[in-house]
N, C-alpha and C positions, 0 to 999 in steps of 0.2 A: 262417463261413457262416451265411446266414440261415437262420429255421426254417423259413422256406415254401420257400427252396433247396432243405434240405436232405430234406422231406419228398418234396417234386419229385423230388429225385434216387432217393430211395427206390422212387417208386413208379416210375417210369419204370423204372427194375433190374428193378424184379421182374416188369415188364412186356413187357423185351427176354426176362428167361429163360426167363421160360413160351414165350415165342415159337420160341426159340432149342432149347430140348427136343421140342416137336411137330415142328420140322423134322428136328431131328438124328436124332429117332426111325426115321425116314425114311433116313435114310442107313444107320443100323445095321441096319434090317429089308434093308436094296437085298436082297442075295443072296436072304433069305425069300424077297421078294417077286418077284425074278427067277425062283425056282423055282417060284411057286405059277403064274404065269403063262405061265412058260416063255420068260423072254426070255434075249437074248444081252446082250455087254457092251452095245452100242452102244444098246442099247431099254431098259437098266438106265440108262443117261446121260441116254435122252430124258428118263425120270421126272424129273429133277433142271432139266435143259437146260427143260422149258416152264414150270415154276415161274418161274426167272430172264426166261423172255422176258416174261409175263405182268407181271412186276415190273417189268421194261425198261419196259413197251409204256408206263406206266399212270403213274410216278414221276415224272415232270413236271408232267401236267394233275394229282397227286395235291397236289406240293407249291403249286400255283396254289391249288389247291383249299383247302389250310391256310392258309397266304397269307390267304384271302380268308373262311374261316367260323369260325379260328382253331382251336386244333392239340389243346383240347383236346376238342371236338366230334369231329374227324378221330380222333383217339387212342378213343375206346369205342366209335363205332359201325365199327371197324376191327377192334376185337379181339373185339366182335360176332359178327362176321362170318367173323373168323379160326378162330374155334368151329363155326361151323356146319359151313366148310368143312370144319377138320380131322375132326370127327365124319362127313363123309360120304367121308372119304379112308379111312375103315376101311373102307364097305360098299359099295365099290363091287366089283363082281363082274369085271369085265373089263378087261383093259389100256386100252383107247381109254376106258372112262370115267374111266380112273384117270390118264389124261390128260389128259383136260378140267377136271377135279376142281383136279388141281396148277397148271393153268394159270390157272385161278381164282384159287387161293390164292394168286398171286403175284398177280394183278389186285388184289386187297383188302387186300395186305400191302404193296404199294407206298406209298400216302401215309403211313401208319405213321412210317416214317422221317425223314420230312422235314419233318412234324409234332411226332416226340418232339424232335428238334435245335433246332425252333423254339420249343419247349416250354422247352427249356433255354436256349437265348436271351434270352425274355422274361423268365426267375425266376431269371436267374444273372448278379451282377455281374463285367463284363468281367474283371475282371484274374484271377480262377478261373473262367472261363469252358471253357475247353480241359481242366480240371483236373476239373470237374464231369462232363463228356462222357466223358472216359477211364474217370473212374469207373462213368457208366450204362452206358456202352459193353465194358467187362470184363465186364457179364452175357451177352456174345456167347461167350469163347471160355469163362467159368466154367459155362454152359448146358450147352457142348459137351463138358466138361470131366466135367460131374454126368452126363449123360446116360448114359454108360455105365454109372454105378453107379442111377440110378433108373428107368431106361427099359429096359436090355437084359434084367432081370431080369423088368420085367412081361413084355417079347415074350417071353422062356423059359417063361416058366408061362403066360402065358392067351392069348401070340398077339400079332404086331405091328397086327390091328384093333382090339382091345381096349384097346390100349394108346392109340390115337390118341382112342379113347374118353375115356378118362381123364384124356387130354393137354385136350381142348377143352373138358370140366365144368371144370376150374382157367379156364381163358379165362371163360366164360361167368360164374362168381364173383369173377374180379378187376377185370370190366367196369364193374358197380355201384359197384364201392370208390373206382374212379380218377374215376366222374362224378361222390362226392358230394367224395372228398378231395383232390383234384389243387387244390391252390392256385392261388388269379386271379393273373395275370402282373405282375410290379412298378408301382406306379403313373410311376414315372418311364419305366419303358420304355414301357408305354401312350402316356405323353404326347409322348415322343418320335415313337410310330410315328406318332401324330396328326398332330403337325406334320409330320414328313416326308409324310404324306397327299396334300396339295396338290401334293407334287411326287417322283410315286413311282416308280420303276427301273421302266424300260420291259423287256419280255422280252427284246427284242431286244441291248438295251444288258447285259443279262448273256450272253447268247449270244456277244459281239464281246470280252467281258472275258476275253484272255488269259490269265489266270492261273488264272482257272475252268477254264478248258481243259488246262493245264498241271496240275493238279491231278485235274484228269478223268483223265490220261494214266496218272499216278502208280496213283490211286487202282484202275483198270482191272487195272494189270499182279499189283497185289498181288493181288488179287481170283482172278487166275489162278492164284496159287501157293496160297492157302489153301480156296479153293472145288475145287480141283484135290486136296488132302489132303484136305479133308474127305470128299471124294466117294467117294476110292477107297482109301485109307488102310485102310479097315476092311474093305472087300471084297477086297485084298491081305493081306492078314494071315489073311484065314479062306479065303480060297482058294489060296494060295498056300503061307502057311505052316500051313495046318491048322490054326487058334487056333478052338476054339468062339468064335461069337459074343459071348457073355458077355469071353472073355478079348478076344478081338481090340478090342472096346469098352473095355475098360479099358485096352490099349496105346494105341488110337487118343486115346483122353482125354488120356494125359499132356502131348504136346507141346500142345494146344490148353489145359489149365490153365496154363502155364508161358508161353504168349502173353497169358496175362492178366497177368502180372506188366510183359510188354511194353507192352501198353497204357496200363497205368496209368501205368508209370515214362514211357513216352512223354508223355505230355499234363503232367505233373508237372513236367517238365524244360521243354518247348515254353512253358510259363506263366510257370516262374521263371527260365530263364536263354535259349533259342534264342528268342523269338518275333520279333526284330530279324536272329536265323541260320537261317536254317531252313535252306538246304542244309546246315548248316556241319557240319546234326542228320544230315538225311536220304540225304546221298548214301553217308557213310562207312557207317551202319545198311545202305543197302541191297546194297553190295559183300560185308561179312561175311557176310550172308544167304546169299546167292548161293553165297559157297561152300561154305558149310554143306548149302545144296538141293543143288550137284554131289556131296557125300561123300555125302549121302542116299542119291541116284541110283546110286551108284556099289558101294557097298554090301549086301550080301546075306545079311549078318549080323543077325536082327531087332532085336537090342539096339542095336546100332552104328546101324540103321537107324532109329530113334526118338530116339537123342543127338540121331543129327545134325536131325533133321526140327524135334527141339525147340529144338534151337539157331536154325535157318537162323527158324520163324516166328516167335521172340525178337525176334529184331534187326529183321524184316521188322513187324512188332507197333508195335515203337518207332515207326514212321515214319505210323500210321495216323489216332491222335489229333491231333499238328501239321498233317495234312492238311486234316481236317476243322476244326480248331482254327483254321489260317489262312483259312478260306473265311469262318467266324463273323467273324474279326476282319475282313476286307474287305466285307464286305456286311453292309448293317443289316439289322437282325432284321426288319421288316418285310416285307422278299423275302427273307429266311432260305431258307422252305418253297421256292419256285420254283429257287433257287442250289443249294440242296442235290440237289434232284429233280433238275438237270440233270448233277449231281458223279454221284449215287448210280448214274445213270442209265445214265451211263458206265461205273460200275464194273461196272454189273449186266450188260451186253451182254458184259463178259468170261463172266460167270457161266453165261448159253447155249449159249456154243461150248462152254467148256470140258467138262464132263462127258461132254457126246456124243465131241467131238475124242480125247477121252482112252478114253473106250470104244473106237472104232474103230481107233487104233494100239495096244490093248491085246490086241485080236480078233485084227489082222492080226499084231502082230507080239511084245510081249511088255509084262510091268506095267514093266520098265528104260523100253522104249520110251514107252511115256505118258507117263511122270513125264519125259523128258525134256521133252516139253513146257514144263513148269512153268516151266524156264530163259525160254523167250519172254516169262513174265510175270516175271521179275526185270530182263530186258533191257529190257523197257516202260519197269517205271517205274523203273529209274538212267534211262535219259536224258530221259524227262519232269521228272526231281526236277533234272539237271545246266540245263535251260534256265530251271529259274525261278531269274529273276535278278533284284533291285530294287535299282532308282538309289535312291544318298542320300534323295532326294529324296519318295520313295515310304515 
């Protein structure tokens, strides 16, 4: 790997992680902050539910937006911005402003993503292309992973405001680092994007491209099953089974570090041996899933209940990087940012329903009952993954 790759890769990591801890903080504090405010399940969802719409709304015009002022402009004044909000998600005083606040943060955490992908695009030769992104992309569930050991312990002693605190100073310090060291993008991919200049991917002509769509699908359902864990996972375990905070965060952590192994091996594999298979990868990964999330659901035992939760986002993990890894390979880097925003985009409209959907069968009827949900998003994406099909030819 090159060294401007490999710094790229670097900072991009440490850039999803700090992201990936201000959110998740958020998740461990739900119950706090459901009690400080006094919500039920269903208004503990919203909090999560308007982040993702915000991200929904905005991840398109955002990846246009990188597209067009390039990803590594989009990438500081994003994490900028990601500071300020997370610093005003501690002091807001009321639930309606602490809803405006999230819905924000998902408004300016949008192009982020489809920015960092483009970022990786430009500084990464195709044939570790997939292999580099699993890699920055494990700072998702490795974030989610730390958080309970660096995050649950500041909300125990000073408070889950204080913590958001602390969360946005690291943003605010790694902002500077990424404008002066983020390496300029290959000169061959430059020159590439140049040439293709004159004759550039209409929006429209990615909107019609089936496979993006097909990939949307995929991407969507998985979304369901780990946005669906993460949200309630730790509010199940301290509500349900009485774990302090601290501990239920350390349960909730394992299966999300053990998807980082999925990740990785995912896009590892997609690069050296399936990128010509990709079903051959994704539909077998997404059935063992599946059953792993039924023993979860089924399950009432906490230990037996975090096997299997680790197992089922294992195999579901594998399937994430080739997704994204096969969008890289069909669409040139130049509409990277625009292809991705409309993939990401898709995935993120699962990410609104779900929290709330699963609050409100949670209220009426039990945490069995939510999680059965989750099944609808393993049933998404097997048969989004079983229609994508390529002739020889393709």
């Amino acid at each position: 790997m090159k060294k401007s790759a490999l710094i790229s890769a670097a900072l991009l990591f440490i850039t999803i992680l700090v992201g990936v801890l201000g959110t998740y903080s958020i998740m461990i504090a739900l119950p706090l902050i459901g009690e400080e405010f006094h919500l039920n399940p269903v208004e503990q969802g919203a909090i999560m539910s308007v982040y993702f719409l915000g991200f929904a709304i905005f991840t398109i015009p955002g990846g246009i937006i990188a597209d067009k002022r390039g990803s590594k402009q989009i990438i500081v004044i994003s994490l900028v911005l990601w500071a300020i909000l997370t610093a005003l998600t501690g002091a807001v005083t009321s639930f309606a402003a602490l809803l405006v606040v999230r819905f924000l943060m998902g408004f300016i955490d949008a192009p982020l993503m489809p920015a960092m992908l483009k970022a990786i695009a430009e500084r990464t030769p195709a044939n570790i292309r997939t292999t580099t992104l699993s890699i920055v992309s494990s700072a998702e569930p490795i974030g989610s992973g730390l958080a309970p050991f660096l995050v649950a312990p500041l909300i125990a002693v000073l408070g889950w405001q204080e913590a958001t605190f602390i969360t946005a100073s690291v943003g605010l310090l790694l902002a500077p680092i990424l404008l002066i060291f983020l390496p300029r993008p290959f000169v061959m991919e430059q020159s590439s994007s140049s040439a293709s200049k004159s004759k550039p991917i209409p929006f429209l002509s990615l909107l019609r491209n089936r496979y993006l769509w097909k990939l949307t699908g995929m991407l969507c359902g998985i979304n369901i099953v780990m946005i669906g864990c993460m949200t309630w996972v730790p509010t199940y375990l301290t509500t349900e089974k009485h774990l302090a905070i601290t501990e239920s965060g350390l349960y909730a952590s394992l299966p999300l570090l053990i998807s980082m192994l999925g990740y990785l091996a995912g896009g590892w594999l997609f690069d050296r041996y399936f990128h010509q298979k990709f079903r051959t990868m994704v539909v077998p990964s997404i059935l063992v899933s599946t059953i792993f999330l039924t023993l979860m659901i089924l399950s009432d035992d906490v230990n037996l209940f975090m096997l299997f939760e680790s197992l089922s986002l294992f195999f579901l993990s594998l399937t994430t990087q080739p997704i994204i890894g096969l969008t890289m390979r069909l669409i040139p880097s130049d509409a990277m940012g625009t292809a991705t925003g409309i993939l990401l985009t898709g995935g993120k409209l699962a990410s609104i329903f779900t929290p709330i959907a699963m609050g409100a069968f949670i209220q009426a009827y039990s945490f069995q009952t939510g999680f059965s949900l989750l099944l609808v998003g393993a049933g998404i994406s097997f048969v989004s993954s079983i229609l994508i099909h390529f002739k020889r030819s393709e």
